[in-house]
C-alpha positions in Angstrom: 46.0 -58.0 -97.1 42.6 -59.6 -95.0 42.0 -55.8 -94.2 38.1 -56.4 -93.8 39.0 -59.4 -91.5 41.2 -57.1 -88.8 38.7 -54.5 -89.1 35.9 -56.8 -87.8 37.3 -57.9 -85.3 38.1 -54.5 -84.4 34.5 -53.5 -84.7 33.3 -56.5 -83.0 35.8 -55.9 -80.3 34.5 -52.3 -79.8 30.7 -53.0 -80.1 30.6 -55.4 -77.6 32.7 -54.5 -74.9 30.9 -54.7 -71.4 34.0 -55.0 -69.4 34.3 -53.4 -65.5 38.1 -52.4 -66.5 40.6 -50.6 -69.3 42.5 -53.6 -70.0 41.4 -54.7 -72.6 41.5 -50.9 -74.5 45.0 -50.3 -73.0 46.0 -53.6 -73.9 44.8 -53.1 -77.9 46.7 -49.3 -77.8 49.6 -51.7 -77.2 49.6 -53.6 -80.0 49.7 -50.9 -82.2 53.4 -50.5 -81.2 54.2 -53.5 -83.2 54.9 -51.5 -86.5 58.3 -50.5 -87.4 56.6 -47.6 -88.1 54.7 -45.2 -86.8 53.9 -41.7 -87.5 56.5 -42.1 -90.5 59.2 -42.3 -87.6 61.1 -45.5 -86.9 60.2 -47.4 -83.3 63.5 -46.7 -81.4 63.1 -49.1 -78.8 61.8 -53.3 -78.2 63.5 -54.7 -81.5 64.9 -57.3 -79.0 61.8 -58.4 -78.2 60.4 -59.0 -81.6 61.0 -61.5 -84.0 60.3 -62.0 -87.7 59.9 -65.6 -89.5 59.5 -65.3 -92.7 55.5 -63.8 -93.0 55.6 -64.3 -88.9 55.8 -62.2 -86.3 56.5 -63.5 -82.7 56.2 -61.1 -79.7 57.8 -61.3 -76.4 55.1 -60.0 -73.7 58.0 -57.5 -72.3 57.4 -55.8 -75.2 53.5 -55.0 -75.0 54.7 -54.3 -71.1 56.1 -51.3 -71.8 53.2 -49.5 -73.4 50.8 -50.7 -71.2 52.4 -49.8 -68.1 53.5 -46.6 -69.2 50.0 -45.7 -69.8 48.7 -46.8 -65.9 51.8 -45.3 -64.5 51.4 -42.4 -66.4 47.3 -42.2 -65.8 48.1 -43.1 -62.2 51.0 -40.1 -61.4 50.2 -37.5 -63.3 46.1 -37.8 -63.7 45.1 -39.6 -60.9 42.4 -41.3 -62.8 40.3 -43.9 -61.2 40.4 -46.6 -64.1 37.5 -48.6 -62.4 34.3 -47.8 -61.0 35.0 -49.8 -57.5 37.3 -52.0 -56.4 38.0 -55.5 -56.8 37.9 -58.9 -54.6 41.6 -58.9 -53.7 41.0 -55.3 -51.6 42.7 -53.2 -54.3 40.3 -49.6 -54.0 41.0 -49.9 -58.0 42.3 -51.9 -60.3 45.2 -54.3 -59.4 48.1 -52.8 -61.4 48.3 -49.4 -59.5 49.6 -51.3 -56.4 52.9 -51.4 -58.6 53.2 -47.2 -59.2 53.0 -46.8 -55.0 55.2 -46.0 -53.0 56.4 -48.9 -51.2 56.7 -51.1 -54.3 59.0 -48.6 -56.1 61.1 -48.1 -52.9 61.5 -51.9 -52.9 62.8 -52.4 -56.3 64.2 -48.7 -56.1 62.4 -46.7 -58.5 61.4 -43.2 -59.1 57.8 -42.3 -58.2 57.7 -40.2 -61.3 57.3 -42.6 -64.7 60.3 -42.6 -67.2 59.6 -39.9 -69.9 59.8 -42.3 -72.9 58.9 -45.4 -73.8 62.5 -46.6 -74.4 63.3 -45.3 -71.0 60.9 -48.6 -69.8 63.0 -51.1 -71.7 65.9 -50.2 -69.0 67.0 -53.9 -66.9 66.1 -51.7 -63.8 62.7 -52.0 -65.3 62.4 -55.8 -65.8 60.8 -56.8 -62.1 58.2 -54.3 -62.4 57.5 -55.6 -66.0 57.3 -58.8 -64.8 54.7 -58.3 -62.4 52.5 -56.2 -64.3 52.5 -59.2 -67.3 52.3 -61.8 -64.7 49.2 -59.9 -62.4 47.7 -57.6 -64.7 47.8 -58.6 -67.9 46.4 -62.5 -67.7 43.0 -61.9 -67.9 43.0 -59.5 -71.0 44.9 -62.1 -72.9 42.5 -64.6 -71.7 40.1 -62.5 -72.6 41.5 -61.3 -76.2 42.9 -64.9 -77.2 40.0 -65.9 -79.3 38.9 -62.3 -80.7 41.4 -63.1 -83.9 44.0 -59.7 -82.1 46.8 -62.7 -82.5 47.2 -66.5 -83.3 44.8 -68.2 -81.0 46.6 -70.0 -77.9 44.8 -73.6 -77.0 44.1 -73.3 -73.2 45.2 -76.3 -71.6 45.8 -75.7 -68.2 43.0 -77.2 -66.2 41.5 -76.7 -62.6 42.5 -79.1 -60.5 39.0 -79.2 -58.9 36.4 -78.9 -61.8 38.7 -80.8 -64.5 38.3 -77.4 -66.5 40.2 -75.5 -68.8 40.8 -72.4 -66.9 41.3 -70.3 -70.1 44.5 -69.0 -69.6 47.2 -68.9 -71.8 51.2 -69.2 -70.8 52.9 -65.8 -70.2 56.8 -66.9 -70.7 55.6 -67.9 -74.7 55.5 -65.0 -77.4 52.3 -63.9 -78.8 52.4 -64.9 -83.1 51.2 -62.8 -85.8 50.8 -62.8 -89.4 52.8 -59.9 -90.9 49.7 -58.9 -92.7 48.2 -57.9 -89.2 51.2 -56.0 -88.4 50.9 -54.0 -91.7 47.3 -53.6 -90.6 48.3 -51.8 -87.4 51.1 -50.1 -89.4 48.5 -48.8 -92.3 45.3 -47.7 -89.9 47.3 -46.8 -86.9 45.7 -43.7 -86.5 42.0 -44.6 -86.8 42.5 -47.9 -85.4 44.2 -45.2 -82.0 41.2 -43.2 -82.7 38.3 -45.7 -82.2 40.2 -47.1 -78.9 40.8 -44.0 -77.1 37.2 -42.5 -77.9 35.4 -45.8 -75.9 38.1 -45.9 -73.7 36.8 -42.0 -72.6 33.4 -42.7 -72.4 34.4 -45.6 -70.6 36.5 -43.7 -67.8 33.9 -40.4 -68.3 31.4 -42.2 -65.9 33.6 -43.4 -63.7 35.0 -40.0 -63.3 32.7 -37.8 -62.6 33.5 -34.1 -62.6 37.3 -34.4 -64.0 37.6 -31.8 -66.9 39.2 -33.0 -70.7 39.4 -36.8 -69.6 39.5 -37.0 -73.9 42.9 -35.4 -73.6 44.2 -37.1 -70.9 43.8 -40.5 -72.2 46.1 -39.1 -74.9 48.8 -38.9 -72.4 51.5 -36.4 -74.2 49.3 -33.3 -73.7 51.6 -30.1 -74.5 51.1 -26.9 -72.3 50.1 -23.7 -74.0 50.6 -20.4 -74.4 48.2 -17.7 -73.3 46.6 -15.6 -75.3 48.4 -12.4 -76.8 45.8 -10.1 -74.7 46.4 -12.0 -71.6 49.9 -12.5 -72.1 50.4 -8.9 -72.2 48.1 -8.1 -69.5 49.9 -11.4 -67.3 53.4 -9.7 -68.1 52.0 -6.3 -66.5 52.7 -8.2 -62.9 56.5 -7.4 -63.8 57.9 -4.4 -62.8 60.8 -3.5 -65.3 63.2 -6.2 -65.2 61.9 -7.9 -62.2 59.0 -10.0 -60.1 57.9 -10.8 -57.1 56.8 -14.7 -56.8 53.3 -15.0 -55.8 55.0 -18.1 -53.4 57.5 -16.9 -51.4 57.1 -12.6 -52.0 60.3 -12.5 -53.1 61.8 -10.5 -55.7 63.9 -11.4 -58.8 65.2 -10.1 -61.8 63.1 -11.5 -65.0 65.7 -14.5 -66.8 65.2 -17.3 -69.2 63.5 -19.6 -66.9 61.9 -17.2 -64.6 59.3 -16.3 -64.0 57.9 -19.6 -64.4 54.1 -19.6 -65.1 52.3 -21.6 -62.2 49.0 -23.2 -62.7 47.2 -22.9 -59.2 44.8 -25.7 -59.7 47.0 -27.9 -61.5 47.7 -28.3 -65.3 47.6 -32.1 -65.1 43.9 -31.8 -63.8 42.8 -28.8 -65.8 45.0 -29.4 -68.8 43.9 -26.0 -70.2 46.0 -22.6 -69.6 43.9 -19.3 -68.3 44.6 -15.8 -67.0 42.5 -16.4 -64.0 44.9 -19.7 -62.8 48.4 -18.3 -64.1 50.7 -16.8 -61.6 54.3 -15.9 -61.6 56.7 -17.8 -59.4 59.9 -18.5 -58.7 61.6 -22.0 -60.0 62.4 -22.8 -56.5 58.3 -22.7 -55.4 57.3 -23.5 -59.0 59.3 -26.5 -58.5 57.9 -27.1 -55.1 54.4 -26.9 -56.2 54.7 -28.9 -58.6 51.1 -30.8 -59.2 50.3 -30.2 -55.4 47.1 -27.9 -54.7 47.5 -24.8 -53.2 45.9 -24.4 -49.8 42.8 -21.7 -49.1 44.9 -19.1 -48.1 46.6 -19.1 -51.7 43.3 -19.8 -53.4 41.7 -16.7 -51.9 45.0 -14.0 -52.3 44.5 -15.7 -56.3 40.6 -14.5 -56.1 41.5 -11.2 -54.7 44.2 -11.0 -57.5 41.8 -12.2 -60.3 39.2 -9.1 -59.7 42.1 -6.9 -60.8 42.3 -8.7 -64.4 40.4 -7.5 -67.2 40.6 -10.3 -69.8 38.9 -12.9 -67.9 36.3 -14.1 -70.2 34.1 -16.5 -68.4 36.0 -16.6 -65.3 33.7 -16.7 -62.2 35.0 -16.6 -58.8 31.9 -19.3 -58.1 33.3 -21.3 -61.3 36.8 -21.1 -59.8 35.8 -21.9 -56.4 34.0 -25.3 -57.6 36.9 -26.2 -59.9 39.2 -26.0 -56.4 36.8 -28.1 -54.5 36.4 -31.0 -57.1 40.4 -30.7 -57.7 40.9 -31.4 -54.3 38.2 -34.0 -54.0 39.0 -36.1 -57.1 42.6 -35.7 -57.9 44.6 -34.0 -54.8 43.6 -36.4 -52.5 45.5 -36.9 -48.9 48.8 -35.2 -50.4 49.7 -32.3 -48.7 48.4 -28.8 -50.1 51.0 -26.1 -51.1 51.5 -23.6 -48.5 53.1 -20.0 -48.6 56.8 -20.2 -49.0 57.5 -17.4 -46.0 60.8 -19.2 -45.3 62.2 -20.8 -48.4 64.4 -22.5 -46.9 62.7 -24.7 -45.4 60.8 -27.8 -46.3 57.2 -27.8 -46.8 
């Protein structure tokens, strides 16, 4: 196996990388799909859409689709990262492929605002237009870009423009990308550093562009699990029951303590803060916890949690200045024109 080959280009790849956007990274993190493998598990989706040829591999673009929009649509609805520092010359306020995760173009071809949970989900026919686009708008110029860095077997770029007689440097979208199965055993065998490398320039790459978000590193990681609280602050959290029961910090009501309730709400959201405190926790209801959801709360709320948090005792390192600022940037860099989360005084009725 050419491992020091692959690795260079790697290296090369990563040393020299000056680009405006993530395409590129995202695009590499997609490739390292291509294994049967990974994580000693077996892929359980895209087989369709490669093909093996005796030491060949051929790959259909709908298969590095999946990844690489899963990652935007993820980045874009639960993170709200910006992936490029300004916008580009087709009026997109970043970069072109979140136009497919809004609104409108998911009511058109009737999708969910929320992404799929997994991977295989993305393979669904339903999926196919949006696919499409994001192969056909989004992902031209990183394989224009990538064609002659050795990632796959180099594509002769004939299409010319019609203007300058020059070769334009793209290469066709409806033919498979072809690898030797050496370089798929490459991705197989170094998966993890290879993962490693990408995602740490890929955060110091999306660090400057946004400033002020907290754990950006874990964020780029995408499957970040919530956590527990510790065992002094659990027990101290669980003194806001009375008996059996608990009033929602949402809607003042009162319910009997079950095996989905209380649920425990971050106030400034997890997907922004992706770390779990005392000083942000509060019980609620699955009703308003579902409500909430990754919405801010308004000021009202933020100040009744303030007033709460100077009753706590295991608070170490909570400020109510510290708090106050993580609010404001919340609601500056990741809340932006939603509506904030209001006191539930009637239930019933939609915020």
């Amino acid at each position: 196996m050419n491992d020091k080959k692959y690795f260079d280009n790697f290296i090369t790849f990563l040393s020299n990388y000056h680009a405006a956007g993530t395409y590129q990274f995202v695009f590499i993190k997609s490739l390292l799909y291509l294994p049967e493998q990974r994580d000693g598990k077996e892929r359980q989706w895209g087989s369709q859409l490669i093909h093996r040829y005796k030491n060949k591999v051929e790959v259909d673009l709908d298969f590095l689709a999946v990844p690489f929009t899963k990652y935007y649509w993820d980045m874009f609805y639960r993170f709200r990262l910006r992936q490029a520092a300004v916008g580009n010359q087709y009026g997109d306020k970043d970069i072109s492929i979140h136009k497919f995760f809004e609104k409108d173009y998911l009511q058109k071809h009737n999708l969910d605002e929320k992404p799929p949970k997994d991977l295989e989900d993305l393979v669904d026919d339903k999926f196919a237009p949006l696919r499409k686009d994001v192969i056909r708008r989004s992902m031209r110029e990183v394989l224009r870009a990538l064609n002659d860095r050795g990632f796959w077997q180099k594509y002769p770029t004939t299409k010319r423009n019609l203007k300058t007689g020059r070769k334009s440097g793209y290469i066709p979208i409806t033919l498979p990308l072809k690898f030797d199965i050496e370089q798929i055993e490459f991705f197989q065998t170094y998966d993890k550093i290879l993962e490693n490398a990408v995602n740490y320039e890929l955060t110091l790459h999306l660090e400057k562009i946004n400033k002020f978000v907290p754990q950006v590193a874990k964020k780029v990681l995408i499957e970040i699990p919530r956590g527990n609280l510790p065992d002094k602050e659990k027990k101290e959290y669980k003194k806001l029951y009375k008996n059996q029961f608990f009033t929602c910090f949402y809607c003042n009501k009162e319910f009997q303590v079950g095996e989905n309730q209380p649920a425990r709400d971050h106030v400034v959201p997890f997907d922004y803060v992706l770390s779990d405190e005392l000083y942000n926790s509060v019980p609620a209801c699955i009703i308003c916890n579902s409500k909430k959801s990754n919405l801010l709360p308004d000021e009202e709320i933020l100040k009744k949690v303030i007033k709460r948090n100077e009753t706590l005792e295991n608070t170490e390192g909570y400020t109510q200045k510290e708090f106050e600022k993580l609010y404001r940037y919340c609601k500056e860099r990741y809340h932006g024109d939603r509506p904030l989360f209001h006191f539930q005084y009637n239930r019933d009725v939609a915020i």
